[in-house]
ROROVO-86463 format. One record per residue: residue in one letter; residue number from 1; x, y, z negated of N, C-alpha, C, CB in turn. Coordinates in nm, 4 decimals. Glycine has a CB too. Layout:
N
   residu   num        nxx        nyy        nzz       caxx       cayy       cazz        cxx        cyy        czz       cbxx       cbyy       cbzz
        A   NUM          X          Y          Z          X          Y          Z          X          Y          Z          X          Y          Z
...
//
This chain:
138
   residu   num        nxx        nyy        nzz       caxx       cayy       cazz        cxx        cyy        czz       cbxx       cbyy       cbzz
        X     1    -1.3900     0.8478     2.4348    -1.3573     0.9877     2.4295    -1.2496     1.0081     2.3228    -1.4833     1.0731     2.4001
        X     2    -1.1642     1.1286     2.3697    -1.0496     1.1606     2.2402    -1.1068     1.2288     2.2195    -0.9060     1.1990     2.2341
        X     3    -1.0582     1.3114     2.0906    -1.0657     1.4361     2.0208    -0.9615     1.4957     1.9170    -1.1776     1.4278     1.9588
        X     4    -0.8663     1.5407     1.9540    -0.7107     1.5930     1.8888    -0.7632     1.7002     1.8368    -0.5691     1.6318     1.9930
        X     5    -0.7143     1.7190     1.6999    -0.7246     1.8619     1.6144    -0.6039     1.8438     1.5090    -0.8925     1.8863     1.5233
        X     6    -0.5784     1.9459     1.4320    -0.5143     1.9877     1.3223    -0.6223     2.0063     1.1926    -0.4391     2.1188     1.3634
        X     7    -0.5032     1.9823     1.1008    -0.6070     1.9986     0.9650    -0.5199     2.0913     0.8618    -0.6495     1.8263     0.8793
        X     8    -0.6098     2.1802     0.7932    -0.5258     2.1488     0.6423    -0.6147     2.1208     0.5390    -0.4358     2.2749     0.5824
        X     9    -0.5210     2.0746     0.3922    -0.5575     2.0698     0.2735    -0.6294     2.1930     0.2152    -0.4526     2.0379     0.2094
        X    10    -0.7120     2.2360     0.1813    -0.7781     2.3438     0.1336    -0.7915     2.3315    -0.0730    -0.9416     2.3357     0.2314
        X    11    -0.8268     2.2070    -0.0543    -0.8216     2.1747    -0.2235    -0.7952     2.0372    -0.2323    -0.9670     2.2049    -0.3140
        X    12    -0.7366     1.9997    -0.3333    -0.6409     1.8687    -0.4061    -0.6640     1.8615    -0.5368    -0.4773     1.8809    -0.3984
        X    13    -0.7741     1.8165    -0.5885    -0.8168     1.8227    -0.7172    -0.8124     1.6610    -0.7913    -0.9672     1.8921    -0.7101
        X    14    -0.7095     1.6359    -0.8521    -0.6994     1.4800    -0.9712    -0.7994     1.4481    -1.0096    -0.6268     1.4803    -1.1107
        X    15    -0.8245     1.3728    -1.0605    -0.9973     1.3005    -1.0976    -0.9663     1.2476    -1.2228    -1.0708     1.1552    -0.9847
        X    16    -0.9988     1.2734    -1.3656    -0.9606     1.1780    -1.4279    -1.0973     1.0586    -1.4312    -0.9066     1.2387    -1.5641
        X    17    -1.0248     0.8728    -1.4518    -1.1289     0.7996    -1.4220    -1.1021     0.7862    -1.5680    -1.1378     0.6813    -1.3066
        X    18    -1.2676     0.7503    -1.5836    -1.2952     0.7167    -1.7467    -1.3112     0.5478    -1.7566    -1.4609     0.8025    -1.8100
        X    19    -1.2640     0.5183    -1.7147    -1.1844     0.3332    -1.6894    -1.0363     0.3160    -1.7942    -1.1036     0.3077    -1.4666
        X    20    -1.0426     0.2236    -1.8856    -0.8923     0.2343    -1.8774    -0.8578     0.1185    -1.7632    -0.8129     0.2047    -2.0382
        X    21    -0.7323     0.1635    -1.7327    -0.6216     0.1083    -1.6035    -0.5532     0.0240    -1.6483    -0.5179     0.2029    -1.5383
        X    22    -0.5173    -0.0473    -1.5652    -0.4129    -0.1701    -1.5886    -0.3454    -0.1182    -1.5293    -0.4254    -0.3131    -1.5540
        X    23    -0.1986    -0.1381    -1.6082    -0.0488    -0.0898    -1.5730     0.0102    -0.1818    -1.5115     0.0405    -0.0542    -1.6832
        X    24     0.0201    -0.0615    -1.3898     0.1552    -0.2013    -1.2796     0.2628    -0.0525    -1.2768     0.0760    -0.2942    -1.0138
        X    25     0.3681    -0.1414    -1.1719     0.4865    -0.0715    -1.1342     0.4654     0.0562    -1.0834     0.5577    -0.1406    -1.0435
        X    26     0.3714     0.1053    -0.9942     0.3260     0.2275    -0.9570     0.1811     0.2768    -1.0002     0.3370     0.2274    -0.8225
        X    27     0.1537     0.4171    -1.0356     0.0724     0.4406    -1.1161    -0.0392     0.4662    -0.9869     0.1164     0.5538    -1.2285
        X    28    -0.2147     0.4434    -1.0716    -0.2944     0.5043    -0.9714    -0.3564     0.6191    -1.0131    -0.3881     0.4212    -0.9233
        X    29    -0.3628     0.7145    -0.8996    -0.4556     0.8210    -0.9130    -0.5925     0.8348    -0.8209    -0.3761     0.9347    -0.8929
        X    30    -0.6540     0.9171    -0.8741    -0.7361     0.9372    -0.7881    -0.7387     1.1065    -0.7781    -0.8649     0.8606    -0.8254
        X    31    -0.8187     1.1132    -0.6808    -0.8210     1.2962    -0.6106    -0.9654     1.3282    -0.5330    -0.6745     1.3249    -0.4592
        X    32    -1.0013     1.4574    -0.5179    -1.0685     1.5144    -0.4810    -1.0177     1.6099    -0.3429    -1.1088     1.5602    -0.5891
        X    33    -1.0566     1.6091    -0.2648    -1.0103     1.6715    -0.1379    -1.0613     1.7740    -0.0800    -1.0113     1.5982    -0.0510
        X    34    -1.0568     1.8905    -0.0157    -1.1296     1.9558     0.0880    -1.0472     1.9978     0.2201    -1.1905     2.0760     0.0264
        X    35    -1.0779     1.9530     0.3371    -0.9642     1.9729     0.4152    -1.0752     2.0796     0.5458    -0.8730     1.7894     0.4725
        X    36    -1.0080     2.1640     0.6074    -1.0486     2.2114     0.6931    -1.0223     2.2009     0.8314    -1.0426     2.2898     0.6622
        X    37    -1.1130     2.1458     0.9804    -0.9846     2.1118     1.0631    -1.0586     2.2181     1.2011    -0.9502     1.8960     1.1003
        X    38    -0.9009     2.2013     1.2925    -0.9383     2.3717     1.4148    -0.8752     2.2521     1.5116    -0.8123     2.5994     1.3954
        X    39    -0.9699     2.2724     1.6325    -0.9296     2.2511     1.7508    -1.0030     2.1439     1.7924    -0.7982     2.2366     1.7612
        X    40    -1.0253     2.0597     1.8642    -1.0996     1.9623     1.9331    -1.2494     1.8923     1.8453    -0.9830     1.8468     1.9650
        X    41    -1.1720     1.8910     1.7362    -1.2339     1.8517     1.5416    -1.1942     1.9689     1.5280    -1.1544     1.7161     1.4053
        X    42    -1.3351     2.0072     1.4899    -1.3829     2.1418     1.4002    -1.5030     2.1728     1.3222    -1.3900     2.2425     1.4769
        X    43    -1.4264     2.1650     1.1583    -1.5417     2.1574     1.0964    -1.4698     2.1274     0.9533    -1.6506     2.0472     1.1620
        X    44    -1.5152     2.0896     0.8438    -1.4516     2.0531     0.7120    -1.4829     1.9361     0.6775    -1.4812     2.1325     0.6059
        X    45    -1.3913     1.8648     0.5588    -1.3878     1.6893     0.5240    -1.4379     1.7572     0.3667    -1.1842     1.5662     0.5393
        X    46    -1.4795     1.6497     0.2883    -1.4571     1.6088     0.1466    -1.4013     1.4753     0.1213    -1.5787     1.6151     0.0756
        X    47    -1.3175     1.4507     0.0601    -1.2233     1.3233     0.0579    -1.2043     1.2710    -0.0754    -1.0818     1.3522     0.1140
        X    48    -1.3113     1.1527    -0.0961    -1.2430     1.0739    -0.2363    -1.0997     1.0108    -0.1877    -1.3555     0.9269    -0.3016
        X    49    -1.0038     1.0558    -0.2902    -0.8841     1.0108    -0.2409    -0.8004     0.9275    -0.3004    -0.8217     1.0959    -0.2169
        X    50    -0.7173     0.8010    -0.3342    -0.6656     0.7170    -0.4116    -0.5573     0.6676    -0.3815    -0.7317     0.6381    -0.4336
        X    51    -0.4652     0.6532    -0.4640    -0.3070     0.6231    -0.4297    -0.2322     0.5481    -0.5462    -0.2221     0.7689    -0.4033
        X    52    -0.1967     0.4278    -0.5330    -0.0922     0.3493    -0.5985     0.0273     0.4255    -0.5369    -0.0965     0.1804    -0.5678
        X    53     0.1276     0.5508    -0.5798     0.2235     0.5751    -0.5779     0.2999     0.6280    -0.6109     0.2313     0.5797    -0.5402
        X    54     0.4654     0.6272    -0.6122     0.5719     0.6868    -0.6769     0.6509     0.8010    -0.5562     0.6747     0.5541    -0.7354
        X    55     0.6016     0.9254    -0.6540     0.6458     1.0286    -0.5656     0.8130     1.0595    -0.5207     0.5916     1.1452    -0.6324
        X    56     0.8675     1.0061    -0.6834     1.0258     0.9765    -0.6688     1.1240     0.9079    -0.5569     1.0491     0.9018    -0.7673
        X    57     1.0438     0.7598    -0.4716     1.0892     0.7448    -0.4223     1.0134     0.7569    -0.2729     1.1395     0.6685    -0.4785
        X    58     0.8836     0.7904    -0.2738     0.8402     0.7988    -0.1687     0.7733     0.6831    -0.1200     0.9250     0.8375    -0.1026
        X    59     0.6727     0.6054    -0.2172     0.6862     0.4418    -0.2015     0.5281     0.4409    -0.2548     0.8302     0.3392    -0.3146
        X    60     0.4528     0.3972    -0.2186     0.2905     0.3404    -0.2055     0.2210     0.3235    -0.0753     0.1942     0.4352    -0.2754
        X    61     0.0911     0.3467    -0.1483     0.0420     0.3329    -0.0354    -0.1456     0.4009    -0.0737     0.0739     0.1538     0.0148
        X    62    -0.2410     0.4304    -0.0007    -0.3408     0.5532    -0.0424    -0.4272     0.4732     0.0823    -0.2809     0.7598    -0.0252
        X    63    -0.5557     0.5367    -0.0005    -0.7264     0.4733     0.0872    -0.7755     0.5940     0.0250    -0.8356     0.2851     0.0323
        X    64    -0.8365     0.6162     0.1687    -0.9126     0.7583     0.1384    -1.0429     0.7896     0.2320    -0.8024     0.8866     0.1646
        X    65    -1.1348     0.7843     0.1695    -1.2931     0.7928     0.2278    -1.3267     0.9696     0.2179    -1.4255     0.6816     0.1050
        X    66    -1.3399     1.0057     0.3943    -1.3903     1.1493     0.4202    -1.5014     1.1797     0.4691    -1.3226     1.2120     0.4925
        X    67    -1.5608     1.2734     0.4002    -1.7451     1.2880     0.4737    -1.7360     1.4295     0.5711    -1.9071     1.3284     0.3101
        X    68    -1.7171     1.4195     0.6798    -1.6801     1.5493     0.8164    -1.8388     1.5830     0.8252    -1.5935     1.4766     1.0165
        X    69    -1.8094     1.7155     0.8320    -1.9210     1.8129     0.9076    -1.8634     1.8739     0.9445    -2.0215     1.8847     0.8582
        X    70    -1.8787     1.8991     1.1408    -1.8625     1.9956     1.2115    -1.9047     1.9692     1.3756    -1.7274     2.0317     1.1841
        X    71    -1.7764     1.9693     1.4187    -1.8363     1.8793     1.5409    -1.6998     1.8326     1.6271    -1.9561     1.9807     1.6516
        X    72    -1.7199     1.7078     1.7042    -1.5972     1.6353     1.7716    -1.6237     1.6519     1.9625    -1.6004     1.4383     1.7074
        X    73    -1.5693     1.7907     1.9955    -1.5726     1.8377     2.1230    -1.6980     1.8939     2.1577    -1.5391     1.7416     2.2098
        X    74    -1.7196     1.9948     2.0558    -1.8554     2.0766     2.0836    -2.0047     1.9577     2.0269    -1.8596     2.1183     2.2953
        X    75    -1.9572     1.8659     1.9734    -2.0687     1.7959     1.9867    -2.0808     1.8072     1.8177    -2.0575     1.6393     2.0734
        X    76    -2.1800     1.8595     1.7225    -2.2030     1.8481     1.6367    -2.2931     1.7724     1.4940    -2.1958     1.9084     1.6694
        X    77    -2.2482     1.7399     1.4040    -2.2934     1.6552     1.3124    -2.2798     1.6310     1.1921    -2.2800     1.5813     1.3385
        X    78    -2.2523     1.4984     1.1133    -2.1859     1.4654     1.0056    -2.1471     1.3548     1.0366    -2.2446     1.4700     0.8924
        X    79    -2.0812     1.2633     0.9645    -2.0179     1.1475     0.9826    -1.9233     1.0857     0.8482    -1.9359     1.1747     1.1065
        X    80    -1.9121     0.9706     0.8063    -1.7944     0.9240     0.7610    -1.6916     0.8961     0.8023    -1.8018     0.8571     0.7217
        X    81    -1.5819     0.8544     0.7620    -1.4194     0.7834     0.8137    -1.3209     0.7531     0.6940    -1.3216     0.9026     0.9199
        X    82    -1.2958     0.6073     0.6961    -1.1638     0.5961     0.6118    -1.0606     0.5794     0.6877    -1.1577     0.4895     0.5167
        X    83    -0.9592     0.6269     0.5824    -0.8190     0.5791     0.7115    -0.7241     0.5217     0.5532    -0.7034     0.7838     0.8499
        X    84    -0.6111     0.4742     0.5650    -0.5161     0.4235     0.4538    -0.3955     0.3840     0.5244    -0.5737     0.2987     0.3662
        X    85    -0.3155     0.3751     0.4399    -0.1573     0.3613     0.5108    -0.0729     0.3709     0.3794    -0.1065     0.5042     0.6378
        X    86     0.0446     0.2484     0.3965     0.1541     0.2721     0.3157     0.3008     0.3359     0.3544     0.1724     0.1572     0.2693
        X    87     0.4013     0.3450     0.2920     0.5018     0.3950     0.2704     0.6096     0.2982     0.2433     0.4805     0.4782     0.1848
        X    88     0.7136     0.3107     0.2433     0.8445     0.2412     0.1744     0.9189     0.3412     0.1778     0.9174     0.1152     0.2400
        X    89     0.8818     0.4568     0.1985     0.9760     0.5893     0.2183     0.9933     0.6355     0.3348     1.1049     0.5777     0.1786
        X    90     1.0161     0.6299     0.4477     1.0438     0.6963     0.5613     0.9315     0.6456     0.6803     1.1997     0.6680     0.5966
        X    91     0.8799     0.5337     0.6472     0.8164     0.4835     0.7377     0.6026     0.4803     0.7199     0.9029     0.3374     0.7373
        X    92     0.5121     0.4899     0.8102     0.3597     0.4539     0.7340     0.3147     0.3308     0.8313     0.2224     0.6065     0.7378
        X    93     0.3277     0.2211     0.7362     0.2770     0.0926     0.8103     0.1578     0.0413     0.7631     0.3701    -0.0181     0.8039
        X    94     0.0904    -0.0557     0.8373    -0.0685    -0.1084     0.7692    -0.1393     0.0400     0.7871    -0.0671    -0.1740     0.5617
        X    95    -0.1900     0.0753     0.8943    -0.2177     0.2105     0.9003    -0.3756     0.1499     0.9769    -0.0856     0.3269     0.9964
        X    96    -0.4972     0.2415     0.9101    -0.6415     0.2120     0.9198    -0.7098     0.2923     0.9204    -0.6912     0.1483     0.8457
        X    97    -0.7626     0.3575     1.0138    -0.8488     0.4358     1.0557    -1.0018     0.4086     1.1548    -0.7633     0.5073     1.1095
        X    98    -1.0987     0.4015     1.0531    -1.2501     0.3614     1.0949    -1.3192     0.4888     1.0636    -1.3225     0.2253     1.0071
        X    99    -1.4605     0.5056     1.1746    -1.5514     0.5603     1.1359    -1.6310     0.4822     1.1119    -1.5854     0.6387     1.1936
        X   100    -1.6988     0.5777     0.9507    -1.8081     0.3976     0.9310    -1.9196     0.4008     1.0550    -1.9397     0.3855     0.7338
        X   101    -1.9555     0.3059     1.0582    -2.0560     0.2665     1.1769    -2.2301     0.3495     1.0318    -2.0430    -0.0061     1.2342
        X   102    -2.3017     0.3684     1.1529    -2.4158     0.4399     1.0707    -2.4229     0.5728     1.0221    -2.4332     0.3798     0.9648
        X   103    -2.3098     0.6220     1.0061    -2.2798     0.7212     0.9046    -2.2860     0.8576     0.9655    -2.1434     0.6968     0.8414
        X   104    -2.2937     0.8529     1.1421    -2.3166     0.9954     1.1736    -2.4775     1.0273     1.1739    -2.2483     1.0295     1.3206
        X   105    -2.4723     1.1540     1.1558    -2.6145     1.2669     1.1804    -2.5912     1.3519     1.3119    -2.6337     1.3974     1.0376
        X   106    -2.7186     1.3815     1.3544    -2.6970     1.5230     1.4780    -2.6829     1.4740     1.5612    -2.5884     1.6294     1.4855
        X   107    -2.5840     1.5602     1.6573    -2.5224     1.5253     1.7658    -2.4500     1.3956     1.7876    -2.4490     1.6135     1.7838
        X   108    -2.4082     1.3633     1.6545    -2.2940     1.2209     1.6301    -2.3623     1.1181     1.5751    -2.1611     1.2419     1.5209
        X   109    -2.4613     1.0705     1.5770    -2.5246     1.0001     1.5464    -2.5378     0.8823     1.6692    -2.6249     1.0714     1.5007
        X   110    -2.5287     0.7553     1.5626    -2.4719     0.6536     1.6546    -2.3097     0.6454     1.6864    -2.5417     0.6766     1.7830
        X   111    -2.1972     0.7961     1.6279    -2.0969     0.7484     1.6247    -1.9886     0.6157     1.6315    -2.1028     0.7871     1.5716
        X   112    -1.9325     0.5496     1.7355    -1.8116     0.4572     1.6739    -1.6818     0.5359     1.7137    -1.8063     0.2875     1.7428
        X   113    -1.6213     0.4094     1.6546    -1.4697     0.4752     1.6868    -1.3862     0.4516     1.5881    -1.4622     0.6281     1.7056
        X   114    -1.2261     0.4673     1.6275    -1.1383     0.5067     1.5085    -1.0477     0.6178     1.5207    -1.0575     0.3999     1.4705
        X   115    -0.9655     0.6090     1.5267    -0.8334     0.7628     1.5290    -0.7223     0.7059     1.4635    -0.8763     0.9329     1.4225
        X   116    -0.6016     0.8653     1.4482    -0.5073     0.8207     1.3687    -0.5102     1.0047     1.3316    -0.3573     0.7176     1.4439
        X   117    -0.3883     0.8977     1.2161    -0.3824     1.1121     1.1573    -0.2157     1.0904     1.1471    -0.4894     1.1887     0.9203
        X   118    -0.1512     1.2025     1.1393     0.0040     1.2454     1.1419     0.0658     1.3449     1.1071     0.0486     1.2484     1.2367
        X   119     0.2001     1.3523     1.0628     0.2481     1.4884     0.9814     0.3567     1.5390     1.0742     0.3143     1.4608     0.8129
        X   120     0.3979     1.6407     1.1472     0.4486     1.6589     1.2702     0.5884     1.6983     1.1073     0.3562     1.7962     1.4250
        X   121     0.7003     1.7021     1.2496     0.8428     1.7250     1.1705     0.8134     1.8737     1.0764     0.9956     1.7494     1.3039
        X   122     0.7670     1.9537     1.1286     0.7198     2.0977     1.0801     0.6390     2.1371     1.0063     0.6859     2.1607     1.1495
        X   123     0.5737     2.0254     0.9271     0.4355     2.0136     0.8778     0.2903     1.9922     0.8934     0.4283     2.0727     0.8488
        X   124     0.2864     2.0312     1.0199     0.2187     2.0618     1.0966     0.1246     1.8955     1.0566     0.2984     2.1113     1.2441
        X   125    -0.0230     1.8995     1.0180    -0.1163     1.7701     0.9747    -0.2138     1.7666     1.1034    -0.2145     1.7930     0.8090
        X   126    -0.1874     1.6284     1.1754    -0.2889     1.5880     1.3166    -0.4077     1.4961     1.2984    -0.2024     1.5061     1.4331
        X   127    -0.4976     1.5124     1.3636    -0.5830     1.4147     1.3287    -0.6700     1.3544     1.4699    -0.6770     1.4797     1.2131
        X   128    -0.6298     1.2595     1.4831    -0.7432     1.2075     1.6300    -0.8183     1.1514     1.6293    -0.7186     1.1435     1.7282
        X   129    -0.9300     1.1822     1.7256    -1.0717     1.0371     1.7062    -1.0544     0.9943     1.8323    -1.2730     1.0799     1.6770
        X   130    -1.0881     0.8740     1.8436    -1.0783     0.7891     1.9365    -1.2308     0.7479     1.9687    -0.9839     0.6788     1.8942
        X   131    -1.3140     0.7751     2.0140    -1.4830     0.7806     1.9640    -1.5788     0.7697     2.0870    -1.5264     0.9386     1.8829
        X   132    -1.6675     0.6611     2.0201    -1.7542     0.6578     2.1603    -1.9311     0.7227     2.1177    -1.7599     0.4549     2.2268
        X   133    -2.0371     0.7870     2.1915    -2.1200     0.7815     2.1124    -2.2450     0.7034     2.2121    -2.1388     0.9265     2.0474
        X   134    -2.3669     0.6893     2.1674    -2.4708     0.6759     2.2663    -2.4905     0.7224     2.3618    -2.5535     0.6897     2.2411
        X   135    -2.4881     0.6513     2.4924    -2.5546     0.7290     2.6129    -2.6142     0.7762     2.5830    -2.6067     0.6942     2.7062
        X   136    -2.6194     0.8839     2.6889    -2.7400     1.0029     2.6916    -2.6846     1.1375     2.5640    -2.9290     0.9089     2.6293
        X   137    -2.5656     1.1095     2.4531    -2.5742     1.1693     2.3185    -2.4621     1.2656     2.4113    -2.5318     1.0680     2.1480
        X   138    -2.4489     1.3838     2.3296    -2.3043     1.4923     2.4009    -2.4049     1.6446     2.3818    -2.2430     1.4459     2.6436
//
C-alpha cells in the first residue's frame, strides 16, 4: 500500500548534549521536532533529530528518528520511522527510510514498510509510506 501526504515543521527546538564532542570539520547538532502531516498521512511526528552539517555550503548529512500518531489511509495508530540522507549541496544521496518493525499500535500494528520524504521546488515538504500491514488489519 502507498500513502502520499505533506508535512510541516511545527517546532525545531536545538538540544544542548551534556557530552563534550569531538571536533571534526562539520559541527553536530542535535534537535527536537514537531511536524504535523494532511492528506493520505494524517496525524503529528516528534523527531529526535541529528546532523553533522555546514549550513554555508549546504554539505552533511542528518538521521532522524520520528514517533507518528495518526493514521496512514484512514487506518489509525502509532508507529516509529527513521529516514537519513546526505548532501554535497544540490544533491540527497544514501537516502534511508524504515519503519521500525514492532513499533506500530492500533490499527498499524504489525506495520512494515519504508517511504521517502521530499522538498518540492516551492517548498512544499512530501512524505510517502510504502507499507504493508497484517491481513485481516485496515
Amino acid at each position: 500500500m502507498i500513502a502520499d501526504g505533506t508535512f510541516q515543521v511545527s517546532a525545531f527546538d536545538p538540544v544542548t548534549v551534556g557530552v563534550e564532542q569531538v571536533a571534526t570539520a562539520l559541527g553536530v547538532g542535535v534537535a527536537t521536532m514537531v511536524k504535523e502531516f494532511a492528506g493520505a498521512v494524517e496525524g503529528r511526528s516528534t523527531t529526535l533529530f541529528t546532523s553533522a552539517f555546514d549550513p554555508d555550503a549546504g554539505v552533511g548529512t542528518y538521521v532522524a528518528m520520528e514517533s507518528f500518531e495518526g493514521a496512514l489511509d484512514g487506518v489509525g495508530g502509532t508507529f516509529n520511522f527513521v529516514h537519513a540522507a546526505s548532501t554535497s549541496g544540490t544533491d540527497r544521496v544514501d537516502l534511508l527510510f524504515t519503519i521500525v518493525p514492532s513499533s506500530g499500535t492500533g490499527g498499524l500494528a504489525g506495520l512494515t514498510g519504508g517511504g521517502s520524504m521530499r522538498v518540492d521546488d516551492d517548498g512544499t515538504h512530501r512524505v510517502r509510506f510504502e507499507y504493508e500491514l497484517p491481513e485481516g488489519t485496515s
